[in-house]
LODO-28310 format. One record per residue: residue in one letter; x, y, z of N, C-alpha, C in turn. Coordinates in pm, whole numbers, padded with zeros to 5 digits, always signed. Example, Ala and Ser with C-alpha at 12.3 -4.5 7.8 and 13.67 -1.06 7.14 Angstrom:
2
a+01319-00569+00780+01230-00450+00780+01320-00330+00780s+01285-00225+00708+01367-00106+00714+01290+00003+00787
This chain:
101
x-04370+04914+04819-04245+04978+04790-04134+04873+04795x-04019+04855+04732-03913+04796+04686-03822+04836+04790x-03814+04766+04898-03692+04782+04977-03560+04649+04996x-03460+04723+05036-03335+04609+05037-03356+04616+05229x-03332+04477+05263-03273+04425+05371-03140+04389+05407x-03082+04488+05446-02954+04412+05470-02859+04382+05582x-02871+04252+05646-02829+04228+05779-02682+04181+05790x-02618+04232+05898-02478+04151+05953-02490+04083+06043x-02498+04007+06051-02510+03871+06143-02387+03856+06241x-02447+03859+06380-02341+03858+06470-02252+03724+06435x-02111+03718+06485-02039+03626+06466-02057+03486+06572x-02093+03513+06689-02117+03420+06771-02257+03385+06788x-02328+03449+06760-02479+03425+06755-02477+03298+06567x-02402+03357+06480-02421+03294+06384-02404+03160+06399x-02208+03096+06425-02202+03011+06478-02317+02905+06544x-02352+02974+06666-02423+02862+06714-02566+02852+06654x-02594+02927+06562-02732+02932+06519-02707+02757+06376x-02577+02788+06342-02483+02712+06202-02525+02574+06325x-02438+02537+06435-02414+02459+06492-02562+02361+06584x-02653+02443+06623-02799+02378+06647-02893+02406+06494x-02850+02413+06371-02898+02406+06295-03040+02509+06275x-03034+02580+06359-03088+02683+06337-03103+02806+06197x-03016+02836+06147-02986+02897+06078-03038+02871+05932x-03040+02800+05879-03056+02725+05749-03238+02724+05756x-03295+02722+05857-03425+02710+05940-03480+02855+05924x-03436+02936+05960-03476+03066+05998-03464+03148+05798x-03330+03111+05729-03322+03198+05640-03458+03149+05572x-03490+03011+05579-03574+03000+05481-03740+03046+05533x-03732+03030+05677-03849+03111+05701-03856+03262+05635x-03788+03309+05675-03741+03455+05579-03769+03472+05477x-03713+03384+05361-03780+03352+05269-03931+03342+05239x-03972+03268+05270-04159+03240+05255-04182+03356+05265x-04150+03447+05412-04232+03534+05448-04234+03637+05384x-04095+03702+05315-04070+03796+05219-04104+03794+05073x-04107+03650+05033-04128+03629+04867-04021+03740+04807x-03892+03755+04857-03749+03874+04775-03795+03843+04609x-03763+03956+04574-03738+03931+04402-03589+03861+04348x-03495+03892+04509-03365+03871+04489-03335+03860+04627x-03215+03728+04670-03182+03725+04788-03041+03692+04802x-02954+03769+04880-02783+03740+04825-02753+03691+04954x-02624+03604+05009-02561+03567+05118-02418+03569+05102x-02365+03624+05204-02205+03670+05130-02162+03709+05304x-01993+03699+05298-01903+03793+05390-01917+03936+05393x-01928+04011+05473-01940+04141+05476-01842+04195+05593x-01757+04257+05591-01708+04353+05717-01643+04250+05780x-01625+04119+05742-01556+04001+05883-01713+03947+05922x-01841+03964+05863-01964+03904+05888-01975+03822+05776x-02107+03728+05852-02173+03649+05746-02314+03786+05737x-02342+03788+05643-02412+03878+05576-02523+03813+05470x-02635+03898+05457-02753+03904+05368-02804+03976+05317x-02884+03980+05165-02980+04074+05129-03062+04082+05042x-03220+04087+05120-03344+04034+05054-03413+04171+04987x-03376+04166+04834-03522+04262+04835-03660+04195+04772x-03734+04303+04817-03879+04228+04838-03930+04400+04866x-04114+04370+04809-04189+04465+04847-04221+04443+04954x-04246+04589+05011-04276+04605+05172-04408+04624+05120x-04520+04572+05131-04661+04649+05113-04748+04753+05243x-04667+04745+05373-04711+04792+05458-04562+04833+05606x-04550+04959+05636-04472+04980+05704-04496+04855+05865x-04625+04785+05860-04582+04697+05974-04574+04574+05972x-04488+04540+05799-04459+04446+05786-04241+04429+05878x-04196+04579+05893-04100+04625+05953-04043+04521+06074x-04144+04529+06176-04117+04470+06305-04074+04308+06282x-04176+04235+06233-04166+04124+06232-04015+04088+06155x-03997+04137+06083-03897+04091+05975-03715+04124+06035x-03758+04277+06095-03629+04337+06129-03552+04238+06283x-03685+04171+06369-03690+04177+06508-03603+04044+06482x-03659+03941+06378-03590+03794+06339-03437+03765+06332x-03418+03920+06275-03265+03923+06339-03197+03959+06386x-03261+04097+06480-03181+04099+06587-03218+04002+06676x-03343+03934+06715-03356+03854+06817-03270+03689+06786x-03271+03651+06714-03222+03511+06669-03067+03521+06611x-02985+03626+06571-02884+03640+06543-02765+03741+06557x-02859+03873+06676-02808+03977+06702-02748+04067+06590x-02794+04013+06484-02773+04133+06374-02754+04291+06350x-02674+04368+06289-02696+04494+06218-02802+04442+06131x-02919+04517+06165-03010+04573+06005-03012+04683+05949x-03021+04695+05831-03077+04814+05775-03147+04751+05671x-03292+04823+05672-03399+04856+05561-03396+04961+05482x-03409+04987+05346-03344+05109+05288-03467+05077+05168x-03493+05230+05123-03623+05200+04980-03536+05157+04846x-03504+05065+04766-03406+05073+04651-03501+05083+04558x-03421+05119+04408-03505+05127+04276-03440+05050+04171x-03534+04967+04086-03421+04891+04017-03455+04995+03905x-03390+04966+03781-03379+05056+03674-03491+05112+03616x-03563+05040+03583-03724+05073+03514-03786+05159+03621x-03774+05171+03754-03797+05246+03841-03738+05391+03847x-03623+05386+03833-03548+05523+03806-03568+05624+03683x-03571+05539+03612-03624+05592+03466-03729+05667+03474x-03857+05575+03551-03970+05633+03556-03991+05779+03614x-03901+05769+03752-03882+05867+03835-03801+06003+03752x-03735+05989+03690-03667+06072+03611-03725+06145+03466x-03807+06062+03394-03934+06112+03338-04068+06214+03408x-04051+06172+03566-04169+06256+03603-04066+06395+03668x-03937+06402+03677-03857+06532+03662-03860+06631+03512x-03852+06573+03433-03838+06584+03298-03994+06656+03253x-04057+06592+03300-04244+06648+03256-04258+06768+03366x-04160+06754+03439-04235+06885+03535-04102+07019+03530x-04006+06983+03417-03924+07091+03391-03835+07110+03482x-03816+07046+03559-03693+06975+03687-03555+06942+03585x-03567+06936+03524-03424+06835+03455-03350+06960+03367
């Protein structure tokens, strides 16, 4: 399933993660481990902010992924299911065949 990750990164946890070079370390572990189709980094709320989507193939792929940032950056996460377009479509065709629409 196609889910978005999207973390706020504590402000003082970030910092020093920036400052022992941590940080730059960890996103890209993130990376490997997720293979995202798409991965954004941006300000959010007065945060440094992220967001990877990537298939989840298994709900206990959850722990490992979610724990990386609250433990290493004290992050807000949220995991959420998204659909990109060809997905919606699809979903909206199987309303349409079953007289839903």
């Amino acid at each position: 399933m196609r889910v978005m990750l999207h973390a706020h990164i504590d402000t003082e946890a970030g910092n020093e993660a920036i400052r022992n070079g941590t940080l730059p370390q960890m996103m890209s572990k993130v990376t490997e481990q997720l293979k995202p189709e798409a991965a954004y980094f941006f300000p959010s709320m007065g945060r440094r902010s992220c967001m990877f989507f990537f298939d989840m193939q298994d709900s206990s792929q959850l722990p490992p992924v979610a724990e990386t940032f609250f433990m290493e950056l004290g992050a807000e996460v949220e995991i959420l299911p998204v659909m990109n377009a060809d997905d919606l479509k699809k979903g909206l065709q199987t309303l349409e065949s079953r007289g839903n629409a």
